[in-house]
N, C-alpha and C positions, 0 to 999 in steps of 0.2 A: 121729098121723102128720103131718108135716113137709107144709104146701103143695107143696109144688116136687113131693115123691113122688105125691101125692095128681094131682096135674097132669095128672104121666109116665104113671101107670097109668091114667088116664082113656082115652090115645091108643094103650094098648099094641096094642091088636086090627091098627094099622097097620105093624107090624112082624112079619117071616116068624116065624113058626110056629118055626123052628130057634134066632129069636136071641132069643125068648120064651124058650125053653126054657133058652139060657145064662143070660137074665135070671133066674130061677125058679132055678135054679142057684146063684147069684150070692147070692140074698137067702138060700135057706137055709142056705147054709152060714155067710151072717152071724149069721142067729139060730138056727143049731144051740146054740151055747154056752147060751143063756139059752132054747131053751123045757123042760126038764125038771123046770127051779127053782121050787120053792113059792111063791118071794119074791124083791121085787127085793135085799133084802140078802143073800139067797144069792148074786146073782150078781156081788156083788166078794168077789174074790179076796182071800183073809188071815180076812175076818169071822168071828167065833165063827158057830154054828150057832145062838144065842141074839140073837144080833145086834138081829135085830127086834123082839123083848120088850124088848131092854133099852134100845131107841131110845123106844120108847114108853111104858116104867115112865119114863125122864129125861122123858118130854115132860110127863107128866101131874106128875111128882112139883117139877118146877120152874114158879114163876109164873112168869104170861105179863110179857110185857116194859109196863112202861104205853105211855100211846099217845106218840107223840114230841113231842107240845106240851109234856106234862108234864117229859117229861125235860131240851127243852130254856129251859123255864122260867125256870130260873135264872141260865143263860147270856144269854138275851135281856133279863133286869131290870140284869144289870151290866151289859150295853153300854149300855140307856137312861140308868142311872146316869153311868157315863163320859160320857158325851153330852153331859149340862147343863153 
């Protein structure tokens, strides 16, 4: 949860009872959409139903990236080269 909300809801008790209730209002019908969803890939629109499996067969099935020294290695020996 986002500070700024985490803030709002700390002082809610000092607002009438009726604009709670709009508030309360307000927020379910923002996460009616997304709470029935097994998964956050369910809840974009388009996605296979497999979505999520096949995010994570790609994650496990590709190596990880090296670390960025490594990558940028080669770059940083040519510039010292050009240098001298």
């Amino acid at each position: 949860m986002i500070e700024r909300l985490q803030e709002a809801l700390k002082r809610i008790d000092e607002v009438p009872p009726e604009v709670q209730a709009d508030l309360a209002t307000i927020i379910e019908d923002q996460l009616a959409p997304h709470i029935d969803l097994p998964s956050y890939a369910g809840a974009i629109q388009g996605m296979p139903d497999d979505a999520e499996e096949v995010l994570m067969r790609w994650r496990h099935e590709v190596p990880p990236t090296p670390p960025i020294e490594e990558q940028l290695k080669g770059l940083m020996d040519d510039d010292q080269g050009e240098a001298q």
